[in-house]
C-alpha positions as CSV (number, residue, x, y, z in Angstrom):
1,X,26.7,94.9,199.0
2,X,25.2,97.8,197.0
3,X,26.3,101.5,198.8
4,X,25.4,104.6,196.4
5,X,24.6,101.6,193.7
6,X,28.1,100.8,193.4
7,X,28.7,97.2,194.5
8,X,31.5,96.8,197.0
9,X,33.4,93.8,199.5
10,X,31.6,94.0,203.0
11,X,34.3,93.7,205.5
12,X,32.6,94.7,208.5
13,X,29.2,94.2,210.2
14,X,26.6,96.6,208.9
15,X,23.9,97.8,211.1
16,X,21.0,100.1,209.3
17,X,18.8,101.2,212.4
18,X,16.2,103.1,210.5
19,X,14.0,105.7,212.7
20,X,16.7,106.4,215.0
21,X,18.6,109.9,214.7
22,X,21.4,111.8,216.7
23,X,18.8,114.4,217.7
24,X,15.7,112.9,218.7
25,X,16.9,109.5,219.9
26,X,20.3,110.0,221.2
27,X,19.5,108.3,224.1
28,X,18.0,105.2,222.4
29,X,21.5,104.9,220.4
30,X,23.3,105.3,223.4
31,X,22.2,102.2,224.8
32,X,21.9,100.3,221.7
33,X,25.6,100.8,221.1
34,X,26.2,99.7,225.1
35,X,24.0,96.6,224.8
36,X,26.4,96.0,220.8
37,X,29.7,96.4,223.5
38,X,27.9,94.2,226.0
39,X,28.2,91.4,223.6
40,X,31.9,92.2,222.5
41,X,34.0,94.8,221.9
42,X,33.5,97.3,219.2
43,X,36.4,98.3,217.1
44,X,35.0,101.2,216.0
45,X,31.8,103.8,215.2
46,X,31.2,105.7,212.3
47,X,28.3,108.9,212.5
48,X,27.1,109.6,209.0
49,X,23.9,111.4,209.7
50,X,22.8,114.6,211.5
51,X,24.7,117.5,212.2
52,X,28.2,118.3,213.0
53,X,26.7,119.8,216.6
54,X,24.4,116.5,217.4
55,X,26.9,114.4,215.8
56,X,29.5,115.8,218.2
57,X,27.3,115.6,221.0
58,X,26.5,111.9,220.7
59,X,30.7,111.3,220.0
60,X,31.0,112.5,223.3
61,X,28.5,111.1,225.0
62,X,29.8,107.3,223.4
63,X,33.2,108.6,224.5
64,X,32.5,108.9,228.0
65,X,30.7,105.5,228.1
66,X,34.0,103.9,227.1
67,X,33.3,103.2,223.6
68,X,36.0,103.9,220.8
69,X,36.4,107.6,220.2
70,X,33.4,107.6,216.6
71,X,34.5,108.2,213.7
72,X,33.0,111.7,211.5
73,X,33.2,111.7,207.9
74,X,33.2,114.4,205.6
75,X,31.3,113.4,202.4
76,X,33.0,111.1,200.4
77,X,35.3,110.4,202.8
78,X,36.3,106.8,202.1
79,X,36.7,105.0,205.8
80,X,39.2,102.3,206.2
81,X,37.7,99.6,208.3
């Protein structure tokens, strides 16, 4: 798989939800990452859009559901997955 054009190994599942965001939808996310946990445990959650505020926000909000604590990069932060 292509990220930033540079072709790289996929060793995890990839999930694009386009026309969601941290903001606007945060809701929406919430429950689509319950209903992904509902059908077997997540290992982990990387936020790598929106704002360090929103972005917090949803962390904690995932948190107190009883997900796995997200992940926040930095750019070019490499994540090891």
């Amino acid at each position: 798989m292509k990220i930033l054009g540079i072709e790289r190994e996929r060793r995890a599942e990839v999930v694009v939800l386009n026309g969601f965001s941290a903001d606007a939808d945060q809701s929406d996310l919430l429950d689509f990452a319950a209903r992904c946990h509902a059908r077997g445990p997540l290992s982990k959650i990387a936020l790598v859009h929106g704002g360090p505020r929103p972005q917090r926000i949803l962390s904690e909000k995932l948190e107190h559901r009883g997900l796995p604590r997200p992940l926040i990069p930095a750019p070019m932060d490499t994540l090891d997955l």
